[in-house]
N, C-alpha and C positions, 0 to 999 in steps of 0.2 A: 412326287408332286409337291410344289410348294403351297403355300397360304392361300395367293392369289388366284388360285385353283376357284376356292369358293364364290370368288365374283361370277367368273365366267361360267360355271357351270348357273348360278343363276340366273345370268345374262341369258343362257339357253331357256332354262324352264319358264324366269318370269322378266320378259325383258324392260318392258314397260313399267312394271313396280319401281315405285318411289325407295330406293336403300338408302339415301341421305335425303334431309332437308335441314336446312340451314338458311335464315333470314329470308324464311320465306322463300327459296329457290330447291325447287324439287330437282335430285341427279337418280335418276334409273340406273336400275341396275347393268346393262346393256350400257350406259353413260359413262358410269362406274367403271365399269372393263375396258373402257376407249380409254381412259384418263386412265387408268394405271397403265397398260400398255404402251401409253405414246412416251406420259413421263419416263418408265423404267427404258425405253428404246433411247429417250432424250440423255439420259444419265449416263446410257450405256456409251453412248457415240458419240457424245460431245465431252463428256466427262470425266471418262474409261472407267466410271463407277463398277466394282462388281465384287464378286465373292470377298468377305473380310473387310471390305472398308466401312468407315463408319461414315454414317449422316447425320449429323445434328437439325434438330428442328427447334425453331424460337418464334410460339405465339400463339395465341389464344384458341381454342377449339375451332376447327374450319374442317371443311371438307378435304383442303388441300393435302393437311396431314394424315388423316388416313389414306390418303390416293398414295401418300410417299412411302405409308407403313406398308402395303400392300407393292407398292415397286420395288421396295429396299426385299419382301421376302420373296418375291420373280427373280432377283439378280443376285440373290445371297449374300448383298451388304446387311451391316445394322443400323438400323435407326438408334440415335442416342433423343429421345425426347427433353428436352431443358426446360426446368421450373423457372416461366419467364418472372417470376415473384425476386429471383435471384437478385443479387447486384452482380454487375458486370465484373467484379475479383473472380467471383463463384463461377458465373460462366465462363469463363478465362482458363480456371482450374480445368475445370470439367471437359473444357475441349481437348484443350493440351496432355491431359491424363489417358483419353481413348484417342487421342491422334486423329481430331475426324477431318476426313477426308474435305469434306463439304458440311456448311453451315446453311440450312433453309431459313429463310427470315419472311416475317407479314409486315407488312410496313410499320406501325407504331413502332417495330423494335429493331429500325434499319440503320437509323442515324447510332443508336447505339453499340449496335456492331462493326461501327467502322473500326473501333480502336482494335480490333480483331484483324484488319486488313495490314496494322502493322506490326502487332504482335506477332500475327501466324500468319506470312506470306503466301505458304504453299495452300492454304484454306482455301478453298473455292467459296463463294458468296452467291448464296442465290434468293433472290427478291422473288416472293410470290405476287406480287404487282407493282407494276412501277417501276421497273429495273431502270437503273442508269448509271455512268459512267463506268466503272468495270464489274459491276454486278452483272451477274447472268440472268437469265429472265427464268420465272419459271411458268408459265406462259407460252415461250418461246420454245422449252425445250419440251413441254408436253406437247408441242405440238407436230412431234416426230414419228415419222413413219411409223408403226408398229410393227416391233420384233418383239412378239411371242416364243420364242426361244429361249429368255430368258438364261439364266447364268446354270453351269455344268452341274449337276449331281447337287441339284438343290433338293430337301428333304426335310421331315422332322428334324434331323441332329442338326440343322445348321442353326447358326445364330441368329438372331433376329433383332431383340433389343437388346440394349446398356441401357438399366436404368440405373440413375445415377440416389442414394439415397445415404442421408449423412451417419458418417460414424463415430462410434466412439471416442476415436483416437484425434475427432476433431476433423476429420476431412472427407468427404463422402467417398462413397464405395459404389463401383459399377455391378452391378448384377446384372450379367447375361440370362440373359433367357431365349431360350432356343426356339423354334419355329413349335417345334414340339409340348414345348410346355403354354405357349399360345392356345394348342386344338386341345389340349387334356384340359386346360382351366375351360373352354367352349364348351366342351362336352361335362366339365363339373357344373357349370352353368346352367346349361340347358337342362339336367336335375332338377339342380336348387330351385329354380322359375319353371319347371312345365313350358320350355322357351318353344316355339313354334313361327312359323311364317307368318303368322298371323298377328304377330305381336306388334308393337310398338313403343319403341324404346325413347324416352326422355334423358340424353345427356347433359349434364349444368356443371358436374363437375370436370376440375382439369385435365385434358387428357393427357398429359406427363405422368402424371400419376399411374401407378400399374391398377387399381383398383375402375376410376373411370374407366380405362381403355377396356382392361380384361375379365370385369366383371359380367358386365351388359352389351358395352358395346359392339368389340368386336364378336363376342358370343351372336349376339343378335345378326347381325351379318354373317355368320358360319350358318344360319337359323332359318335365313331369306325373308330377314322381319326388314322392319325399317325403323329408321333411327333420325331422333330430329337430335339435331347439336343446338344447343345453346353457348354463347361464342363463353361467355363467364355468367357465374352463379349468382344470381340476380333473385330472392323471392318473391319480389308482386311478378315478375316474369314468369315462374315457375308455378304459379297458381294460377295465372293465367294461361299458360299453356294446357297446364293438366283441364280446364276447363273449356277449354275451347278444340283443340286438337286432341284430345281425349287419348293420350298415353295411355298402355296396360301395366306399366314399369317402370319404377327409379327406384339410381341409388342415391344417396343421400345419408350425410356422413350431419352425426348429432348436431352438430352449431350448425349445420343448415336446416335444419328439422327445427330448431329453436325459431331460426328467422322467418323460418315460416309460419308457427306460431302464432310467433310478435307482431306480423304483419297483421295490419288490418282489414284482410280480405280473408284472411284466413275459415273464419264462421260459414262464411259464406258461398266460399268456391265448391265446385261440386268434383267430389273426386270418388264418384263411381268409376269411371273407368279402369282404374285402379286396380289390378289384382294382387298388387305387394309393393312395398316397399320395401329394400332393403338397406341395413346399416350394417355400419362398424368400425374401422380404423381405430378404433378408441373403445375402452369399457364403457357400453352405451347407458344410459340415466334411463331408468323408468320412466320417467317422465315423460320423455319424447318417446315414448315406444304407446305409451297408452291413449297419449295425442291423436297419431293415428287408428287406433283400437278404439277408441272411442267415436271414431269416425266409420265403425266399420273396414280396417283395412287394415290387411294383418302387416306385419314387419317382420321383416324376415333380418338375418343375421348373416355375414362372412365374416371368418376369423381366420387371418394368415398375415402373412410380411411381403413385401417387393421379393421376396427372395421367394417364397413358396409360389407368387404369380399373380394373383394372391392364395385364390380359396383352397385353403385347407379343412375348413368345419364350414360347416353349412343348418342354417335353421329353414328348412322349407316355410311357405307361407301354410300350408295345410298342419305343422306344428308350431308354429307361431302365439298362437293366442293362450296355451297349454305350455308354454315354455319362456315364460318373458324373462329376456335378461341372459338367457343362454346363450353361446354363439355356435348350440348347435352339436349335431353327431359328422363323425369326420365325411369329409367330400368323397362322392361315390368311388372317385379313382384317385383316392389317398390315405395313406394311413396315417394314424395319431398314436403318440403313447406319452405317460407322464411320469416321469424319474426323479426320483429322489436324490440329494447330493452324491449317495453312494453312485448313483449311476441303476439302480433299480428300478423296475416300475411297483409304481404306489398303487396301493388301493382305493377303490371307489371313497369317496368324500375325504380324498389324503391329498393338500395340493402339492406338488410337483412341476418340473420344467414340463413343457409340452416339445414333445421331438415332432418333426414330418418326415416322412419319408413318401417318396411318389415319381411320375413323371411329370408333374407342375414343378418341379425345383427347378431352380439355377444351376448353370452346370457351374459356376464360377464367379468368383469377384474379379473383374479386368484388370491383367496384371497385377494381382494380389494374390500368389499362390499364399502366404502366411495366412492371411485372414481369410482362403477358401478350405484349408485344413484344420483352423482353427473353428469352424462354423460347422463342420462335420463330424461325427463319431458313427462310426458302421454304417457312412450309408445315411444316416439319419443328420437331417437340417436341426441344431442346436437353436431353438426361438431367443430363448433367455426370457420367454413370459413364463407366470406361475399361474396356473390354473387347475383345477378340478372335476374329474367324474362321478356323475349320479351311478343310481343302480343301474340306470339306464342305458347309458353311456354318454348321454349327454354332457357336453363341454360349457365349463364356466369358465373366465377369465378371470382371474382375482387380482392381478396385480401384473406388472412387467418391468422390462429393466428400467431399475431406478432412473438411469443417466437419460432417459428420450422423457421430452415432454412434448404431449400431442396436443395441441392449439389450433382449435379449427378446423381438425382432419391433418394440420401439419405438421411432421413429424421435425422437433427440434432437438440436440442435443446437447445437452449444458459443453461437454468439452470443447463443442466449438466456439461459444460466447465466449466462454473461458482461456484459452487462448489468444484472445483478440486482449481480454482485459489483461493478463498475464504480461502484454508489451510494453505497458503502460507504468513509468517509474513511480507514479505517486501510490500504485496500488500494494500493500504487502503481499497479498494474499489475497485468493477471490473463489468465490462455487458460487453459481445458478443452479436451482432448484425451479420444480413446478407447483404452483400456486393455482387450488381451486378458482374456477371462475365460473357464475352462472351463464355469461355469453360463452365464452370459447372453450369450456371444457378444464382447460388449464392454461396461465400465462407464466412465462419466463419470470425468476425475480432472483437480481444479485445478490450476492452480501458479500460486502465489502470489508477487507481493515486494510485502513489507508495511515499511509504515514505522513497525508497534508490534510491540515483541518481544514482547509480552504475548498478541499475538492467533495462538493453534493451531488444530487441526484440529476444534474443537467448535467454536469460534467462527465457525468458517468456514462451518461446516452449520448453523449456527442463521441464516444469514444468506435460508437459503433455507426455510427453517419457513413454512406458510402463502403464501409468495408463488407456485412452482412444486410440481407433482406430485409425489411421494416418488420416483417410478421414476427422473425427472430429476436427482434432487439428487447431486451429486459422491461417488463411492463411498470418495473417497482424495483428501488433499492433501498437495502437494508445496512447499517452499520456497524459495525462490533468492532469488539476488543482483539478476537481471536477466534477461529474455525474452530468449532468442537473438533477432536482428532481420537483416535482409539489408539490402543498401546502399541499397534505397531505404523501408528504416525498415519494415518487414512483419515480423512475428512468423515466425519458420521450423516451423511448426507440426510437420515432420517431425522437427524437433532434438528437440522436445519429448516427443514419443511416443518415442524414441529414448530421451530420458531418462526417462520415466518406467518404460518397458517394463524398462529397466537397475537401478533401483532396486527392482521387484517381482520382478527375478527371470524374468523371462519373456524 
């Protein structure tokens, strides 16, 4: 059985039931099954879409892309979801990297994939409204017979997504994730939330992201709840929703929790419905945890990576109030453990690496056997956060790899800024570090030693114009003589947040 199993069998039990709402327009479940069926029949037979290829998707929360997520696991292609936040280099990479077969596009972001028509010819192009000139329609091809047959020996082990999530070394990394590690994070779900058919799920975050898709939402669809998409994260939206359409569920990553807050409707909205909030992509602030707790409504916690699915640790909302700040005892069908440089596990309040081990992994980084070997010891997913267990066994997060800085839920990597500045002759030498911020959690900030006195802080950000995403680009740059280095010649990346934290004042 594949994923798409779960529509239809709800299409049986509750046909009528609302499973998306989006701008206002209710799709039943029964609806639901029509639209993955025609699309994955349209994919199949116009397209030759099937086992192994990949589909890219570019655009903002819609119904359309879960109908696709759901056809691509009928026919055993993968969806690659694309952070439309991207600049068109990034997207470029990311296609040409998983080789996708077909690029699904929403209109805002059609004109911009044209230049994709002559980069990667063999690309299929397909418009989810509006198709013209050699675009395909997708419209058109959802509108094909239905073939329920779907593609041979489709199951848990097949693939399902490439999420594409940036590395280290400067260029992001595809995590597959298998149809299987999709129903295992549902089923760690449906734990963490008490999830039920009865629920009603509130989407605002991006669903590129593994944490929007497979926290709540497609859980809640595995659940026979229903789910309202918000196209992007908007907070008088989102307080108006919870008030009006009375949601029992969101997630909500800290700098959205602030902007709702800040917002001045905040006092006032009513968010009994409510029965949890949850957060995390980032070590979450008291602050915003007590916000809601102080409203009556507990917050609950997930702690993992695009590579775990995510949820690895889970804070239920019934230990919530009793545990603020924790992310949590390991997720029902996943193991945790916390080792020491030896490679041993530590004792309770000793921090240590946090390993995972589970069927929510990745089976793989796409075409990166290196960095899928390197990310593994026995079996066990290498996080590269540091964290800590109570007597309890409760999971704290204390810290994590120095090189990502998390901006608004968005995971940035200094080596990529830093590579882009590294081309650049006037620069000698250059690190990005992350920079407390009360808005976004933390922002990007260079530090430079240049060898033109001429070249400031414009100069520096115009270097990044058009090559990386705005959200990436260096909030603040810094000048010096010379990188702190350690004796065997490594940037002391701590000196430098040290010093920049010293210079702003934080």
């Amino acid at each position: 059985m594949d994923l798409s199993s779960w529509i239809r069998r709800w299409a049986g039990f509750t046909p009528d039931k609302p499973a998306l709402i989006c701008d206002g327009d209710a799709i039943s479940y029964r609806d639901l099954d029509q639209r993955i069926s025609g699309l994955a029949a349209g994919l199949k037979k116009h397209l030759s879409i099937g086992r192994g290829d990949r589909v890219a998707f570019l655009g903002a929360n819609c119904p359309e892309m879960i109908v696709l997520t759901f056809a691509c696991a009928r026919l055993g292609a993968m969806l690659v979801p694309l952070n439309w936040r991207l600049a068109p280099p990034e997207h470029a990479y990311i296609l040409n990297h998983c080789g996708a077969t077909a690029l699904v596009c929403e209109p805002d972001f059609v004109d911009g994939a044209q230049i994709f028509r002559e980069t990667m010819p063999s690309m299929r192009l397909i418009a989810t409204h509006g198709a013209s000139g050699d675009w395909y329609s997708y419209e058109d091809l959802s509108a094909s017979t239905a073939d329920d047959r779907g593609g041979p020996n489709i199951g848990l082990e097949t693939p399902l997504l490439i999420v594409y999530t940036s590395g280290t070394t400067g260029r992001p990394k595809g995590a597959v994730l298998s149809q299987g590690v999709v129903f295992w994070n549902a089923v760690n779900s449906t734990h963490l939330h008490d999830l039920t058919s009865a629920d009603h799920i509130l989407t605002s975050a991006p669903l590129f992201h593994v944490g929007a898709l497979n926290i709540q939402t497609l859980p809640a669809l595995h659940a026979g709840a229903t789910v309202t998409l918000h196209r992007r994260f908007d907070p008088g939206a989102v307080l108006k929703a919870i008030s009006h359409d009375k949601p029992t569920l969101k997630v909500l990553v800290p700098a959205q929790i602030q902007a709702m807050i800040d917002h001045p409707d905040w006092k006032t909205t009513d968010l009994s419905s409510l029965r949890m909030v949850t957060t995390g992509s980032t070590i979450v602030p008291h602050n915003v945890i007590h916000a809601f707790h102080e409203r009556g409504v507990p917050v609950g916690q997930v702690y993992g990576t695009t590579e775990t699915g995510p949820i690895a640790a889970c804070l239920r909302g019934d230990l919530a109030f009793d545990h603020v700040g924790a992310a949590g005892l390991p997720a029902l069908h996943c193991d945790l453990k916390l080792v020491g440089d030896d490679g041993r596990e530590v004792a309770p309040g000793e921090p240590g690496e946090v390993l995972v081990r589970g069927p929510n992994l990745m089976t793989e980084y796409w075409n990166d056997k290196a960095a899928t070997e390197a990310a593994f010891t026995d079996g066990w997913f290498r996080t590269g956060d540091i964290g800590h267990l109570d007597e309890a066994g409760f999971l704290t997060i204390d810290d994590r790899k120095k090189d990502v800085i998390i901006s608004g839920g968005e995971n940035i990597y200094s080596a990529e800024l830093e590579a882009v500045l590294a081309e650049d002759h006037r620069i000698v030498e250059a690190a990005v570090v992350g920079r407390a911020d009360a808005r976004w959690g933390e922002v990007p900030v260079a530090v430079i030693v240049s060898n033109d006195a001429s070249l400031d802080m414009p100069g520096i950000l115009g270097i990044f114009e058009n090559r990386l995403a705005r959200f990436k680009h260096p909030k603040d740059v810094q000048f010096v003589d010379a990188l702190p280095r350690n004796a065997m010649g490594k940037v002391e990346k701590f000196a430098l947040r040290d010093l920049v934290a010293h210079r702003a004042g934080c």
